[in-house]
Each structure stands twice: as C-alpha cells, then as structure tokens.
C-alpha positions in Angstrom: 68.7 -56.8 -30.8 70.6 -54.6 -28.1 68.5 -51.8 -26.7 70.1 -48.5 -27.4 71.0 -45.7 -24.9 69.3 -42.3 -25.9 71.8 -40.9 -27.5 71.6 -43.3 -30.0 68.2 -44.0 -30.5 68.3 -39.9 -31.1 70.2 -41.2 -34.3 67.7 -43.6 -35.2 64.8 -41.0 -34.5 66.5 -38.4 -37.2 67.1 -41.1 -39.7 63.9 -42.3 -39.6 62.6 -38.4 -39.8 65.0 -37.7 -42.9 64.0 -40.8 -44.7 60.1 -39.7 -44.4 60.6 -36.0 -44.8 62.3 -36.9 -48.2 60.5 -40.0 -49.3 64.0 -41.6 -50.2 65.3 -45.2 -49.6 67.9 -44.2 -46.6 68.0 -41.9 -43.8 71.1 -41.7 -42.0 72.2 -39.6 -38.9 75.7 -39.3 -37.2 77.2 -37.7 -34.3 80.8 -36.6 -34.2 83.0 -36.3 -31.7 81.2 -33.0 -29.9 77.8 -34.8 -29.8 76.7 -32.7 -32.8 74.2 -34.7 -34.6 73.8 -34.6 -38.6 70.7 -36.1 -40.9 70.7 -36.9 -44.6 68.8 -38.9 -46.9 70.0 -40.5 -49.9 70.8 -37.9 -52.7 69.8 -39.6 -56.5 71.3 -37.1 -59.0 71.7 -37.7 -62.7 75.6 -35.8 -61.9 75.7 -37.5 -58.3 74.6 -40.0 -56.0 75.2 -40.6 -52.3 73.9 -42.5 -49.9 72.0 -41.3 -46.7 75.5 -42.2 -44.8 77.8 -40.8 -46.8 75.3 -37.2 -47.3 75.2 -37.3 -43.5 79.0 -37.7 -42.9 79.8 -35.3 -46.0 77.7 -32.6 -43.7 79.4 -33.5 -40.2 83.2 -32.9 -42.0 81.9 -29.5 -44.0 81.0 -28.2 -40.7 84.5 -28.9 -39.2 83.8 -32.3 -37.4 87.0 -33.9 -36.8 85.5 -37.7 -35.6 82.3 -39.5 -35.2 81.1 -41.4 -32.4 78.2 -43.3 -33.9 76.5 -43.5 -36.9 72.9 -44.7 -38.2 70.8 -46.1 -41.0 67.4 -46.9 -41.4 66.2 -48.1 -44.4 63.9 -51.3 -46.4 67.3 -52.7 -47.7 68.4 -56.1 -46.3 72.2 -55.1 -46.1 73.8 -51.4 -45.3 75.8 -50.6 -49.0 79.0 -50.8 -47.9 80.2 -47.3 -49.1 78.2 -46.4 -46.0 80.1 -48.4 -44.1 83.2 -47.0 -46.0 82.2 -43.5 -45.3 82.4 -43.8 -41.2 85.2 -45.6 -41.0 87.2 -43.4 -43.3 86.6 -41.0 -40.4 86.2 -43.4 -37.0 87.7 -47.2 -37.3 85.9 -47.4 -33.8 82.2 -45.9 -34.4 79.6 -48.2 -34.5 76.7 -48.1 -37.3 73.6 -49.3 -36.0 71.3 -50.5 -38.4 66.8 -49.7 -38.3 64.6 -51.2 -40.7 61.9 -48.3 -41.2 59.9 -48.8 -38.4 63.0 -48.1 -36.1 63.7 -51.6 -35.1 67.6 -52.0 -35.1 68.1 -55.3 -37.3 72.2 -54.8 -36.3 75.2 -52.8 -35.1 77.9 -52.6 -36.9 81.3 -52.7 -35.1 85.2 -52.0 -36.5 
C-alpha cells in the first residue's frame, strides 16, 4: 500500500486513538479545508447510529468547515460502509478516504 505523507498518517493516528479510547468498531478522522483535524468513533444509539465517518464529518461542518481534504477509517471491517463513503463526498467529490485495519496498516485509499 502507498506510504502516506504526515499529514495523513496524523489521520490515521487519531482514528486509531478514537477507536481505542471508545472501544467501538470505527475510528474516523478528517481534515477540512483549513487543515483542522476532527475524530469520531462510531455512535450505537437505540434513537441514532452513525458511523465513525459520518460522527467525524457531522463535527467538522458544526464547527463551520466548508470542505475536507482527506478523510480516514480504521476499523476490523473488510469494506468501509458506504455511508462513510457517502458522508465525504457529500462534502468533497475530490478527498480521498484512506482505509487502516486496526493496527494502522492502510488496506486502501479511496479516490472520487
């Protein structure tokens, strides 16, 4: 797999960090378009239920983030859900999504 430049492998480093703090399935983390970085892990409500991605993108646009630049997933799963996917490209056609199994390894990036 491609090696990443730091500022993505930040990404992957705060995915990895939300998964564990929370114990969830998914940790995501994006940046937007003024390298502002935002972490989520999957929310599991009875009322609601996101995933890491969409949690993480939901924060970036409450906080007046008008873009992304990149986005990233690290979870067990074999495929990223594809309202993930959905999620950033609502907001960036062009971002990629790279995708970390739980140790960090990226199995794939996603592209438009």
């Amino acid at each position: 797999m491609p090696d990443l430049d730091a500022e993505d492998q930040k990404l992957v480093t705060l995915a990895r960090s939300a998964r564990a703090r929370t114990g969830a399935d998914e940790g995501a983390a994006v940046r937007d378009s003024d390298g502002r970085t935002y972490a989520a892990a999957t929310v599991d409500q009875p009322s609601f239920k996101l995933t890491a991605v969409q949690a993480a993108v939901a924060a970036a646009l409450s906080s007046g983030a008008e873009g992304l630049e990149a986005a990233a997933v690290v979870t067990a799963d074999a495929l990223v859900a594809e309202a993930s996917v959905h999620a950033v490209r609502d907001v960036s056609k062009a971002a990629p999504i790279i995708f970390a199994d739980p140790s960090g390894a990226v199995v794939e990036v996603l592209h438009s």
